[in-house]
ROSE-4610 file (N, C-alpha, C; in Angstrom, 1 decimal, always signed):
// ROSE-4610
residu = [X/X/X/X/X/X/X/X/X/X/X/X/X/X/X/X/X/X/X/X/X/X/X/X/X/X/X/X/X/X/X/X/X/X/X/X/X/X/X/X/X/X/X/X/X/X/X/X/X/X/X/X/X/X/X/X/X/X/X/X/X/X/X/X/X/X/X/X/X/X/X/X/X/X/X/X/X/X/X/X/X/X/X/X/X/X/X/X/X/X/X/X/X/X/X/X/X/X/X/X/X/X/X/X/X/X/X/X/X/X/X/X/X/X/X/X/X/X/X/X/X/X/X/X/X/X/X/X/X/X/X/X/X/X/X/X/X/X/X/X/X/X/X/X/X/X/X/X/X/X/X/X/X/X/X/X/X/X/X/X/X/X/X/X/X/X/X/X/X/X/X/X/X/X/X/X/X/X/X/X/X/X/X/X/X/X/X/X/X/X/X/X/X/X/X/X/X/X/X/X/X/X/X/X/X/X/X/X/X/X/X/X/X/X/X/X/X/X/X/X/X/X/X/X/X/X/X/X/X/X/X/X/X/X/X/X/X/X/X/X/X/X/X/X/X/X/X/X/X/X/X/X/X/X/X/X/X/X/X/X/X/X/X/X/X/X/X/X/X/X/X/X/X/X/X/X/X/X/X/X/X/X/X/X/X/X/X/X/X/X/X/X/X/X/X/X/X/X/X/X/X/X/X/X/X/X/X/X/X/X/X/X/X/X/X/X/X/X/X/X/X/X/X/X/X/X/X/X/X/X/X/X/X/X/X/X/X/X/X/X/X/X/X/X/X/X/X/X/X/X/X/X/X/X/X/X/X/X/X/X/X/X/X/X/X/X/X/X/X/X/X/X/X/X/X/X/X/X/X/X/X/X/X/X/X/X/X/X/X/X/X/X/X/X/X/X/X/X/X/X/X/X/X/X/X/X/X/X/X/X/X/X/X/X/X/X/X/X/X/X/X/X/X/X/X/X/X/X/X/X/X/X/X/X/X/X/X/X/X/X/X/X/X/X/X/X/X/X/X/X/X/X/X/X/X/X/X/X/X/X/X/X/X/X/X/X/X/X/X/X/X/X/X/X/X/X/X/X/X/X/X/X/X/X/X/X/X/X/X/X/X/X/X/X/X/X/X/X/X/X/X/X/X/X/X/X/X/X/X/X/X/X/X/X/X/X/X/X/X/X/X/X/X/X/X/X/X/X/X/X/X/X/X/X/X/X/X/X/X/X/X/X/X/X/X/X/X/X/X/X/X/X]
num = [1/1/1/2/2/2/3/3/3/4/4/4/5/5/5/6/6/6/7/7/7/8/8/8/9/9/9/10/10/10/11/11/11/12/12/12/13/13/13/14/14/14/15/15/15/16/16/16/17/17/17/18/18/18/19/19/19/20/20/20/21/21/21/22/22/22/23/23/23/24/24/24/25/25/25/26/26/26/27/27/27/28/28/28/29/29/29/30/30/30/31/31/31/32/32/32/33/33/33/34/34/34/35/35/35/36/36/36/37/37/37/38/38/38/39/39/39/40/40/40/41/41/41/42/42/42/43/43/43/44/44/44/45/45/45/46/46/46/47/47/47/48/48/48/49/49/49/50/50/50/51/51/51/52/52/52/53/53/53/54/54/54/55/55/55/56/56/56/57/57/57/58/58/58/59/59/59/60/60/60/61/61/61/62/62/62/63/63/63/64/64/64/65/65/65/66/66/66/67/67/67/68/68/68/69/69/69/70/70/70/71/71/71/72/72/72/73/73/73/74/74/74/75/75/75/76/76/76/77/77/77/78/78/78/79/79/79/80/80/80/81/81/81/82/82/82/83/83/83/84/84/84/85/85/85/86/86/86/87/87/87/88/88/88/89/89/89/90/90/90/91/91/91/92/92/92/93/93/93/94/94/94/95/95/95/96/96/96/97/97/97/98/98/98/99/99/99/100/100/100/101/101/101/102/102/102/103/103/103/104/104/104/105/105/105/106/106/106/107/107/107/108/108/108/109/109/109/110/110/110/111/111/111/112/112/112/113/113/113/114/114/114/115/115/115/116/116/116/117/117/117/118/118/118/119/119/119/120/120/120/121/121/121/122/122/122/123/123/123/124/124/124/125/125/125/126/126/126/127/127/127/128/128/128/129/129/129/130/130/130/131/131/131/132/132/132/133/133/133/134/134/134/135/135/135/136/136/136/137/137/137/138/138/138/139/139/139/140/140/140/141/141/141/142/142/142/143/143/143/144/144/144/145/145/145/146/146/146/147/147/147/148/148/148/149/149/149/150/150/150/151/151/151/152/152/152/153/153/153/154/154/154/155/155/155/156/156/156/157/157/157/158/158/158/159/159/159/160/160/160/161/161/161/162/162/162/163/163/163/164/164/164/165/165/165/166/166/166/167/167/167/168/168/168/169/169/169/170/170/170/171/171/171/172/172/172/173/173/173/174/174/174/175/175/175/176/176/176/177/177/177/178/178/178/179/179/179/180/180/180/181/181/181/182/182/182/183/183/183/184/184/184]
x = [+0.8/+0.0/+0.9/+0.3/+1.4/+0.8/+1.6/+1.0/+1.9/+0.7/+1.0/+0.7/+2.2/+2.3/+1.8/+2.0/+1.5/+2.7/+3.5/+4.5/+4.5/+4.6/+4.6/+6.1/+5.8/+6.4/+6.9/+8.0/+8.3/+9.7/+8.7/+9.3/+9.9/+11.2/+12.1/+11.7/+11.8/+11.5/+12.7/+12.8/+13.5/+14.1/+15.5/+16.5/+16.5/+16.0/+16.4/+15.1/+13.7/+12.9/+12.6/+12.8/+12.9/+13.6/+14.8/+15.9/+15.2/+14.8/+14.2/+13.0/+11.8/+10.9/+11.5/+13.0/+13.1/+13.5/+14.4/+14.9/+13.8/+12.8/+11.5/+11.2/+10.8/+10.0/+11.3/+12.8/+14.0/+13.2/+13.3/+13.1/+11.7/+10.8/+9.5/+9.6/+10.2/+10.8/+11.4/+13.0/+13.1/+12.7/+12.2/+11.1/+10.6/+9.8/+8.9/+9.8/+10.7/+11.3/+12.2/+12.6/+12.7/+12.4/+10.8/+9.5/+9.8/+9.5/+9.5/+10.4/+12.0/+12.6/+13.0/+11.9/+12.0/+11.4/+12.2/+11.4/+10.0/+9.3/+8.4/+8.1/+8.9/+9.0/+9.1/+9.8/+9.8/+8.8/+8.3/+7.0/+6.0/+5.9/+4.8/+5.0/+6.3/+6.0/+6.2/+6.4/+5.8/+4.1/+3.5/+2.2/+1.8/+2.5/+1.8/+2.3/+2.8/+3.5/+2.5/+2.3/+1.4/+0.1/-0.3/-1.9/-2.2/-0.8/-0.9/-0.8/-0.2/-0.4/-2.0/-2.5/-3.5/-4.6/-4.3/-5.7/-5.5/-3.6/-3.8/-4.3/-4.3/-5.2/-6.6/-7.1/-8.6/-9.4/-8.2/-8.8/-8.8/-7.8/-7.5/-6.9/-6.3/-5.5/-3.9/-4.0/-2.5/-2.8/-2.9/-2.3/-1.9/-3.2/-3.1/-1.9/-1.6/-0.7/+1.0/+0.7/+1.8/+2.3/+1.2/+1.6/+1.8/+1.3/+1.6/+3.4/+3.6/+5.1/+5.9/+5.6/+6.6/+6.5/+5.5/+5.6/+6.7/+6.3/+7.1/+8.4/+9.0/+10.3/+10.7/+9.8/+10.5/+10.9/+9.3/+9.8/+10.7/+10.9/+11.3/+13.4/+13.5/+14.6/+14.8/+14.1/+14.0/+14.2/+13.3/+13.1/+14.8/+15.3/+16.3/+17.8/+17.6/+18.3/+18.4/+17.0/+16.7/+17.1/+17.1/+17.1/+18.9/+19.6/+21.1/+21.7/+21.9/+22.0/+21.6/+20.3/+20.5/+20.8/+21.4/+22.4/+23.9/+24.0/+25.8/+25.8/+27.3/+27.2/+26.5/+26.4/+26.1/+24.5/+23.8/+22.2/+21.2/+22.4/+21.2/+21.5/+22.4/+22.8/+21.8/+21.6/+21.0/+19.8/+19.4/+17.8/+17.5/+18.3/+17.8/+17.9/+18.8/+19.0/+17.3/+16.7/+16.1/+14.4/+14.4/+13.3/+13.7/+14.6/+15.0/+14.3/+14.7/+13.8/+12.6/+11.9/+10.8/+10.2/+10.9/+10.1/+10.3/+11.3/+12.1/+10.4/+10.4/+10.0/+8.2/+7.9/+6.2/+5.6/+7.0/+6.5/+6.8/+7.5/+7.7/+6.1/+5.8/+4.0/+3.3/+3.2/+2.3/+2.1/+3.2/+3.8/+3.0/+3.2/+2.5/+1.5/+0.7/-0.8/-1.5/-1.0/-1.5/-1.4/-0.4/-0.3/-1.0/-1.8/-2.2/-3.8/-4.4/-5.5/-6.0/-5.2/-5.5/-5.8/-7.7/-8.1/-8.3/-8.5/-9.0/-7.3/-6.6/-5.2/-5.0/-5.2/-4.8/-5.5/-7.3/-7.9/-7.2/-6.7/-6.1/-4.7/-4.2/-3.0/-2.8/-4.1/-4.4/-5.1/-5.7/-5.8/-5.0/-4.0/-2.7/-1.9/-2.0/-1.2/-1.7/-3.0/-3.4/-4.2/-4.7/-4.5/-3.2/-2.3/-0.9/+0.1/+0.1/+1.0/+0.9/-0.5/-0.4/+0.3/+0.0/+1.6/+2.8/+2.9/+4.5/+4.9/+4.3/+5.2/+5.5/+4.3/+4.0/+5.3/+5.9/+6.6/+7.7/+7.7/+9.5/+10.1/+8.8/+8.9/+9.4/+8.7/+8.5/+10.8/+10.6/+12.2/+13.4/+13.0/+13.9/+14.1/+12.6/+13.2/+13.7/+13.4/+14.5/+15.5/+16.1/+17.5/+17.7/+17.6/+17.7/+18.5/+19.9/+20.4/+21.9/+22.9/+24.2/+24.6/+24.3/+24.8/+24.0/+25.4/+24.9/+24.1/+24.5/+23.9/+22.3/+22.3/+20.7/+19.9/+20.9/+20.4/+19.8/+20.5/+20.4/+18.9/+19.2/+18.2/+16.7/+16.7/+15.5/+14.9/+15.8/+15.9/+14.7/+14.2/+13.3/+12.0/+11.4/+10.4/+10.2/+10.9/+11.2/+9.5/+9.2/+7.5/+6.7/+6.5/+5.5/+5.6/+7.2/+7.7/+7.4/+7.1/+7.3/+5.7/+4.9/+3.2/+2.8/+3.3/+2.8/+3.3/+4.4/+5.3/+4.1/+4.0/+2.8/+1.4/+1.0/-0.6/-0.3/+0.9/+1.2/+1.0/+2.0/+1.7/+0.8/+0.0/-1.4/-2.3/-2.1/-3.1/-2.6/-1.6/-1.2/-1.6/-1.7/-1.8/-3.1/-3.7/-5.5/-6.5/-6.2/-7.1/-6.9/-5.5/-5.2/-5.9/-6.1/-6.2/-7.7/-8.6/-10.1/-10.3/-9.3/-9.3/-9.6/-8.7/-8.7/-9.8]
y = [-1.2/+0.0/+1.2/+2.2/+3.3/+4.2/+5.4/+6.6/+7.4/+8.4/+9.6/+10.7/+11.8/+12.5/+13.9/+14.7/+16.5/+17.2/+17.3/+18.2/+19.7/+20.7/+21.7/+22.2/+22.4/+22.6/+24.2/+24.7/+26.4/+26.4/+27.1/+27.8/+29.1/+29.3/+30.4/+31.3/+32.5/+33.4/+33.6/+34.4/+34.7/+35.6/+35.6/+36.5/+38.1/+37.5/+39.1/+39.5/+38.8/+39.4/+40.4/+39.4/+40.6/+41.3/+41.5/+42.6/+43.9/+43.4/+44.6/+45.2/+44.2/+45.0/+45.8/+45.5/+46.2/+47.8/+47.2/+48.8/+49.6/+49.1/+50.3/+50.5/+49.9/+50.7/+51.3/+51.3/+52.4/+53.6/+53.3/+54.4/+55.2/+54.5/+55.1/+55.6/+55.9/+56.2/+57.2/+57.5/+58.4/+59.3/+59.0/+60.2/+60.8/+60.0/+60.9/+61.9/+61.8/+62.3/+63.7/+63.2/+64.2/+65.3/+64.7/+65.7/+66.8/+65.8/+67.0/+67.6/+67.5/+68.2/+69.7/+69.4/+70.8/+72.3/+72.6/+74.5/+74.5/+75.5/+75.7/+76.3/+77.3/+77.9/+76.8/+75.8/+74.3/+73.6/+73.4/+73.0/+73.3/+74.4/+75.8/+75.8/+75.7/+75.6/+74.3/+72.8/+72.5/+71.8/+72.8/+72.6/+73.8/+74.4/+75.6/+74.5/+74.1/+72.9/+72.0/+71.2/+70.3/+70.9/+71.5/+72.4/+72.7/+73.2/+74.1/+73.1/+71.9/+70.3/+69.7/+69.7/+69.2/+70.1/+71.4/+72.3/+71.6/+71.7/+71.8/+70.1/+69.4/+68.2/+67.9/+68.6/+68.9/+69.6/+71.1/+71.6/+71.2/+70.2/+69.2/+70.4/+70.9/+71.8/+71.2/+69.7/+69.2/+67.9/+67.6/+67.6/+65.5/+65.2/+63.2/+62.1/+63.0/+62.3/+62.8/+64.0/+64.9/+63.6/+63.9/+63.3/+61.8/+60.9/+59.3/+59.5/+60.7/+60.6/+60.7/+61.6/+62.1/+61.0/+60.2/+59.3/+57.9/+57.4/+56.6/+56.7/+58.5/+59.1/+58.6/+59.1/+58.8/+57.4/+56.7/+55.1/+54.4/+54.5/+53.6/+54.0/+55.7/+55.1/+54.7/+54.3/+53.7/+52.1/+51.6/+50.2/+49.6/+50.3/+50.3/+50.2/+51.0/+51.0/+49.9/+49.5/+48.6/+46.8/+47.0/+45.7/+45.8/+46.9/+46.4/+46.3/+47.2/+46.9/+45.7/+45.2/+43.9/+42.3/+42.8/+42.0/+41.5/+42.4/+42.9/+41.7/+42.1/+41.2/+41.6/+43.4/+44.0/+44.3/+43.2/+44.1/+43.5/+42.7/+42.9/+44.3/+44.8/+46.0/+47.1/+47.5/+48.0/+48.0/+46.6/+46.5/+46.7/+46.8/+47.0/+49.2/+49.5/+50.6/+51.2/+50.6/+51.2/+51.1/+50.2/+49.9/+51.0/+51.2/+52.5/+53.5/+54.2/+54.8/+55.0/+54.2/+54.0/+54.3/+54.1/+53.6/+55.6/+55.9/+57.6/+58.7/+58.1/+58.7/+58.9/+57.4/+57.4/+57.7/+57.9/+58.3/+59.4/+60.4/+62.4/+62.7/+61.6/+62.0/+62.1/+60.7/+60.9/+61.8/+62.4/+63.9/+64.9/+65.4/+66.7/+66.0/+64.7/+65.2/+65.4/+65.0/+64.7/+66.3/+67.3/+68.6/+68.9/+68.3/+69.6/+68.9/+67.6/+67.0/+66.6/+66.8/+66.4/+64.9/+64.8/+64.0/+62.9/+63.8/+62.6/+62.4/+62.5/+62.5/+60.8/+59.8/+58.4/+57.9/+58.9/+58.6/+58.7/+60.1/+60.8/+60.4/+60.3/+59.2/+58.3/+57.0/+56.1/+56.1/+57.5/+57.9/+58.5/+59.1/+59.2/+58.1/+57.4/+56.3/+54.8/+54.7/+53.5/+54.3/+53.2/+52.1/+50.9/+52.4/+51.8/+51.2/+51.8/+51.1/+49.6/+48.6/+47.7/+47.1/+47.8/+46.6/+47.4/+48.4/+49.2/+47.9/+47.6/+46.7/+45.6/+45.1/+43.9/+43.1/+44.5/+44.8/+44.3/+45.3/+45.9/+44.0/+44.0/+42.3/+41.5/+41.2/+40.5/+40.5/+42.2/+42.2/+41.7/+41.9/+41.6/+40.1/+39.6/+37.5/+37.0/+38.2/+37.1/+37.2/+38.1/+38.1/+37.6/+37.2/+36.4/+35.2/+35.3/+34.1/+34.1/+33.2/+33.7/+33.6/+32.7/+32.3/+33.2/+34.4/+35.3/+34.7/+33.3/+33.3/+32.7/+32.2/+31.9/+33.8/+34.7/+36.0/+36.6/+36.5/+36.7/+35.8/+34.6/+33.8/+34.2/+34.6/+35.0/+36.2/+37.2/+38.2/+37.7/+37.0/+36.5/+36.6/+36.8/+37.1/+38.6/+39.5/+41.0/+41.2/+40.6/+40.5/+41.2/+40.2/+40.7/+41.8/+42.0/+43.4/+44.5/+44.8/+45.4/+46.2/+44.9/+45.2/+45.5/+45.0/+45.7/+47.2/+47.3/+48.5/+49.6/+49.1/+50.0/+50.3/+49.3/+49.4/+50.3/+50.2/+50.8/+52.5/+52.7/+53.6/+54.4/+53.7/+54.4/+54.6/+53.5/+53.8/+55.3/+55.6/+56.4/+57.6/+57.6/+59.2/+59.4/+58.1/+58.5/+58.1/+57.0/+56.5/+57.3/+57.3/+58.1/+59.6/+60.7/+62.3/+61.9/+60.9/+60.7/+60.3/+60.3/+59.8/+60.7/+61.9/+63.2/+63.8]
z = [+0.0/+0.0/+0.0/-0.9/-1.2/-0.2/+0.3/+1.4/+0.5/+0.3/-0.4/+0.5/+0.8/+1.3/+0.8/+1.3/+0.7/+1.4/+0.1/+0.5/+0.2/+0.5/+0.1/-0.8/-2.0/-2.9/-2.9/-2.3/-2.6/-4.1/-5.0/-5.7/-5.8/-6.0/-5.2/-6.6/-6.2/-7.3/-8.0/-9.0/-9.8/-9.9/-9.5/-8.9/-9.8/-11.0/-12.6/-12.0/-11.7/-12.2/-10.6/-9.5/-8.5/-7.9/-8.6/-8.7/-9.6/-10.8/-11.7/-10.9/-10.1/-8.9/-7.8/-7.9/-6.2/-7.0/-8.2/-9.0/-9.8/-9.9/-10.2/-9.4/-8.0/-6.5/-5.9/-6.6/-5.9/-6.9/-7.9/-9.3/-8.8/-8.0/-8.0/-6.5/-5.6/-4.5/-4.8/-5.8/-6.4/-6.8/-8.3/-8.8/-7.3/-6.6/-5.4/-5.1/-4.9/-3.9/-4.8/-5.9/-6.8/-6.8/-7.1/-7.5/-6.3/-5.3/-4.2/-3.5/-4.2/-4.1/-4.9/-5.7/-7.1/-6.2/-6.3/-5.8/-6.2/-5.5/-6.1/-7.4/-8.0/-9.4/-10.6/-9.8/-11.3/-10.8/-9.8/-9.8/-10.5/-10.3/-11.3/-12.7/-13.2/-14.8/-14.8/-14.5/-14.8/-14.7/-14.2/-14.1/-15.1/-15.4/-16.4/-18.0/-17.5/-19.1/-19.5/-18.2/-18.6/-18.4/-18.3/-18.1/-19.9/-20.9/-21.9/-22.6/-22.6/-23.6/-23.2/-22.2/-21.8/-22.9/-23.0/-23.1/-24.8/-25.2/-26.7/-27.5/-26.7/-26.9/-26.7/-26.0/-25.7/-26.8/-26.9/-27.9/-29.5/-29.4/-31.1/-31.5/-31.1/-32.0/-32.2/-32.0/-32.1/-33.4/-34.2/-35.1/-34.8/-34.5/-34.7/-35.6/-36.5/-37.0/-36.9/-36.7/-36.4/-35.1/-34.2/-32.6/-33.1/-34.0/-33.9/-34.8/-35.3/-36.1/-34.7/-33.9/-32.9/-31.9/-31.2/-30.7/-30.8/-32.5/-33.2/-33.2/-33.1/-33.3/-32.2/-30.5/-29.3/-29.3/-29.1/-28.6/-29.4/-30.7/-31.5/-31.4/-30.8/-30.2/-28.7/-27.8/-26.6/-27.0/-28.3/-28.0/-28.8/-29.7/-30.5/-29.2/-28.7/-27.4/-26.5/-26.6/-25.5/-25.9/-27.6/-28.4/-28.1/-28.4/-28.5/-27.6/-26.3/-25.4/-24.8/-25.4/-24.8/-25.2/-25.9/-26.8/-26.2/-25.4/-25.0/-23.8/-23.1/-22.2/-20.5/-20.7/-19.7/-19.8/-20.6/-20.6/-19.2/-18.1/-17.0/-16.3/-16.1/-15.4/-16.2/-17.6/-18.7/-18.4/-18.2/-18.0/-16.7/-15.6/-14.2/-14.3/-14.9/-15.0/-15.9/-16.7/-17.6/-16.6/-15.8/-14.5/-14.1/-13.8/-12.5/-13.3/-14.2/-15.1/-15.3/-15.3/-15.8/-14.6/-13.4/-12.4/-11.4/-11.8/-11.8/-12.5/-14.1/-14.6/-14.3/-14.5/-13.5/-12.4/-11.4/-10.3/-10.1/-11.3/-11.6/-12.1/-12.7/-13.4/-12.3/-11.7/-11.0/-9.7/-8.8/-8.0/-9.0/-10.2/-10.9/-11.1/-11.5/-11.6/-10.7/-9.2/-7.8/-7.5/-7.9/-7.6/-8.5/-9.6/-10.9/-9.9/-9.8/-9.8/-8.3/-7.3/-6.2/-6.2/-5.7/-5.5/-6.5/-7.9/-9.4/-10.0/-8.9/-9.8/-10.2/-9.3/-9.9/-11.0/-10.8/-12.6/-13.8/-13.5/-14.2/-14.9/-13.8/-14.5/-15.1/-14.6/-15.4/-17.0/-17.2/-18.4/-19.3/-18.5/-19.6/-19.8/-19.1/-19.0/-20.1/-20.0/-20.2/-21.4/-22.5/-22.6/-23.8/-23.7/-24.6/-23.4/-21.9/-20.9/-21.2/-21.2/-21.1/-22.5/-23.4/-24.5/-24.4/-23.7/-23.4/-22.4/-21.5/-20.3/-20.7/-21.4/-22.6/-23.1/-24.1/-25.2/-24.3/-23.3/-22.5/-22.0/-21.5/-20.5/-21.6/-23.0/-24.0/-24.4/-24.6/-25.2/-23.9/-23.1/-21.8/-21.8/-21.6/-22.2/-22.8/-24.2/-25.8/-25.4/-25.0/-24.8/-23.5/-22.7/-21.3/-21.9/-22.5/-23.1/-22.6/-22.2/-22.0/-23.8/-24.6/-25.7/-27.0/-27.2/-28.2/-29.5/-29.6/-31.8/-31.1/-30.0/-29.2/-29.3/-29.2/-28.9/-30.5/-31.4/-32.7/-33.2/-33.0/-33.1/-32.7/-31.5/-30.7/-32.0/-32.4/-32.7/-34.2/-35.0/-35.4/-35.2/-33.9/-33.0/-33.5/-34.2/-34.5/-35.1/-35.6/-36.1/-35.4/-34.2/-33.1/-32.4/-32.0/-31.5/-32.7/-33.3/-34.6/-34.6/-34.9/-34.5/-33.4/-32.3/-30.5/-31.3/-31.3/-30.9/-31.9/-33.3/-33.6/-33.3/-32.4/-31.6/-30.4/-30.1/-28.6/-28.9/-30.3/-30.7/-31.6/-31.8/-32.5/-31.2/-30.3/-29.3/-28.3/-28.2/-27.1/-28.6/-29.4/-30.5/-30.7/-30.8/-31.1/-30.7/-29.3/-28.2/-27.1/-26.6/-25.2/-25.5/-26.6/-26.2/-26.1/-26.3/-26.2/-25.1/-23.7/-22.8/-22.1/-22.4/-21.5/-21.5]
């Protein structure tokens, strides 16, 4: 007669991926603290900055395709960056550096809309934010695993996959030029 036990099975996490959690909640600690180390005078412009982008998307006086070129211009050198660098031998340091960022840069937004919006500030931000964040993280996570290889011609290889990145990267960016200003 067999006796079957109940073991509790612990699966240890994954050292990249909660390294890169601890370096966006350093990055989003940061920013905070940034933010609120700015004078009040850089505080003020920029809330007179983002008040005068806000009005000129409301009012459509900005130019939809204009904005999906400039978008394309930004991200496409961020993800270009992000593809070679992580290629190298140093793209976990690169990729924990680019969380810090991200994590720097989200939590400078969210300090000015919380000063521009108070109380509707986390709506608020979730509407600038979404609904292109979710294939930006998508994307970021997606590019960070192909290359998760010690063996460069495995890295090259992955590099095939360029398809899907290619079409997120253009949904990401039609949605943030002509879904996101219908948000506001």
């Amino acid at each position: 007669m067999e006796v079957y036990t109940s073991e509790a099975v612990y699966v240890r996490p994954d050292k990249k991926r909660v390294g890169m959690l601890l370096f966006f909640l350093c990055g989003v600690v940061s920013g905070t603290l940034i933010f609120n180390s700015l004078g009040f005078n850089e505080q003020t412009r920029l809330m007179i900055y983002s008040d005068y982008i806000a009005r000129r998307i409301k009012l459509d006086n900005i130019n939809k395709l204009s904005l999906f070129r400039y978008i394309i211009a930004y991200r496409f050198k961020e993800f270009v960056i992000l593809i070679i660098l992580g290629m190298t031998r140093y793209r976990y340091v690169f990729h924990m550096g680019y969380v810090f960022y991200q994590g720097v840069k989200n939590a400078a937004l969210l300090c000015l809309v919380t000063v521009i919006k108070g109380k509707m500030a986390i709506l608020y931000f979730f509407s600038l934010v979404f609904p292109q964040m979710i294939v930006y993280i998508f994307l970021i996570c997606y590019i960070i695993k192909i290359f998760d290889f010690e063996n460069l011609y495995r890295r090259i290889e992955k590099v095939k996959s360029i398809a899907l990145i290619i079409v997120l990267f253009f949904v990401m960016c039609l949605l943030e030029a002509f879904v996101n200003p219908l948000l506001l």
